[in-house]
N, C-alpha and C positions, 0 to 999 in steps of 0.2 A: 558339612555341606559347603560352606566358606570357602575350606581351604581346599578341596576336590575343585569347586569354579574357579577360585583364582588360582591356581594351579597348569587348568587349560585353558579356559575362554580367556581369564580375563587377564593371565601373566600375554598373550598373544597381544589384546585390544592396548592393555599400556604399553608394554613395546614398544608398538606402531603409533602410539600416541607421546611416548617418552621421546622416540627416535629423533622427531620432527624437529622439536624442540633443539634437541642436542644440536643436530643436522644446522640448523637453520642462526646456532652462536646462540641463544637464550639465554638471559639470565637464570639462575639456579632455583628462583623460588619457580619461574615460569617452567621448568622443567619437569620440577617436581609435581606442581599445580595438572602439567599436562598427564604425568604419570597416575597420578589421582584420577582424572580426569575419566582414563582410560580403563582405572582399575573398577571404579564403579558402574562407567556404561559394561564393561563386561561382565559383572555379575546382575546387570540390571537384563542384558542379552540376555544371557543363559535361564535366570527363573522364566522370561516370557519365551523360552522355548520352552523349557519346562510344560508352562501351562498349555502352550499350546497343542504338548503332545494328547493333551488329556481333551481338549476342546478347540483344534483348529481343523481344517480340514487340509488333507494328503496333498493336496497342490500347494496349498500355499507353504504348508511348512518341507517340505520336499520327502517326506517320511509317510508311513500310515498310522493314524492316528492311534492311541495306544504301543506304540511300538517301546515307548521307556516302558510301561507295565510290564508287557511279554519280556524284554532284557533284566528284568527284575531292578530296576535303577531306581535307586532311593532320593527321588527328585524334591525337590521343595514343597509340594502340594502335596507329596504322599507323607513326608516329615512331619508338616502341620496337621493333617490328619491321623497320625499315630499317636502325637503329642493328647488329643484329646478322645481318643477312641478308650469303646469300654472292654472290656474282657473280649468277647463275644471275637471285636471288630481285632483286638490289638491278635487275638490266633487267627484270624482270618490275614491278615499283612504278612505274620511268622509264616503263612501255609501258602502265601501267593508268591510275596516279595524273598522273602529272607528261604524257604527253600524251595521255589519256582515250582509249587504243585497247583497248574491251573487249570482251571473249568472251563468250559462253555459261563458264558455267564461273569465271571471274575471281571472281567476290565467294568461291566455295568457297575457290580456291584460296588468296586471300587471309586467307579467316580461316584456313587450315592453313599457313599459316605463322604469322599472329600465334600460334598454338596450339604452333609447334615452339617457339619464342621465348620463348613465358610471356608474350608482350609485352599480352595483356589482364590477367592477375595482377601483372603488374608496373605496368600502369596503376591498376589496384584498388586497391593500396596507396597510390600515389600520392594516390586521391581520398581512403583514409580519414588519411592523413597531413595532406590540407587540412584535411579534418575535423575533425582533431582541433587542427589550428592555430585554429580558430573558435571551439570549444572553451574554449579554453586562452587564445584573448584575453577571454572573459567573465568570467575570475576577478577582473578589476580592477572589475566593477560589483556593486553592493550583492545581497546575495540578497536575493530575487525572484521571484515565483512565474514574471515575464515571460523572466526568466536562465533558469532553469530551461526553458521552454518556446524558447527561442532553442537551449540546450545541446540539446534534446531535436530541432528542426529539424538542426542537423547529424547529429545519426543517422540522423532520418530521409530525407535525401537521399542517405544510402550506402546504407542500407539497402534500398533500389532492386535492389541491384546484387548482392544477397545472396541 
């Protein structure tokens, strides 16, 4: 799952957070710090989309809700709920996810299980643990009203989810 997000979201978010740095003459640890910085808010984006697909509503997240389910996308909430799913549940994933045979019914069933599981609070922590990895890499650059306003973007990409 890792290396699929930092892959797209979040090789994009460092980037554009690496770039600045370079752009702007920075020292090397600050570079990297900002590369860090970027590589975490974007895996911290991507799981609170994730969850979102399962629990936000179509406006806000620009999609309709379930639509990772219907593309069959093995998203971080459906990950942590395979990890603990029993028999029963793990041919039910095989017969929804892994070869797209779905029901009426399926996207429910699916979030009650991610719901027996915890497997969306357990992915929540996850995002605010990037979060705060993003965080916690800006303490190497000078304060900032721009640090600040960076610190203040990883809140607000959980805060989504809240």
């Amino acid at each position: 799952y890792l290396q699929v997000v930092r892959g797209k979201t979040a090789a994009l978010f460092s980037a554009a957070t690496e770039s600045g740095g370079v752009i702007a003459g920075a020292p090397e640890d600050q570079i990297r710090a900002l590369f860090t910085y970027g590589d975490a808010l974007g895996i911290a984006f991507q799981i609170v989309d994730d969850l979102l697909d399962y629990g936000g509503s179509a406006a806000a997240i620009g999609k309709n809700t379930g639509d990772d389910f219907r593309e069959r996308k093995l998203t971080l909430p459906v990950i942590k709920a395979i990890a603990h799913a029993d028999a029963e549940e793990r041919a039910f994933w095989g017969k929804t996810i892994e070869k797209g045979q779905q029901d009426d019914g399926d996207l429910d069933r699916a979030m009650a299980i991610m719901a027996r599981h915890g497997a969306m609070q357990a992915a929540r922590q996850d995002a605010l643990m990037w979060a705060a990895k993003a965080r916690d890499a800006l303490t190497v650059l000078p304060d900032h009203p721009i640090r600040v306003m960076l610190a203040d973007l990883a809140d607000y990409v959980v805060a989504r989810i809240n």
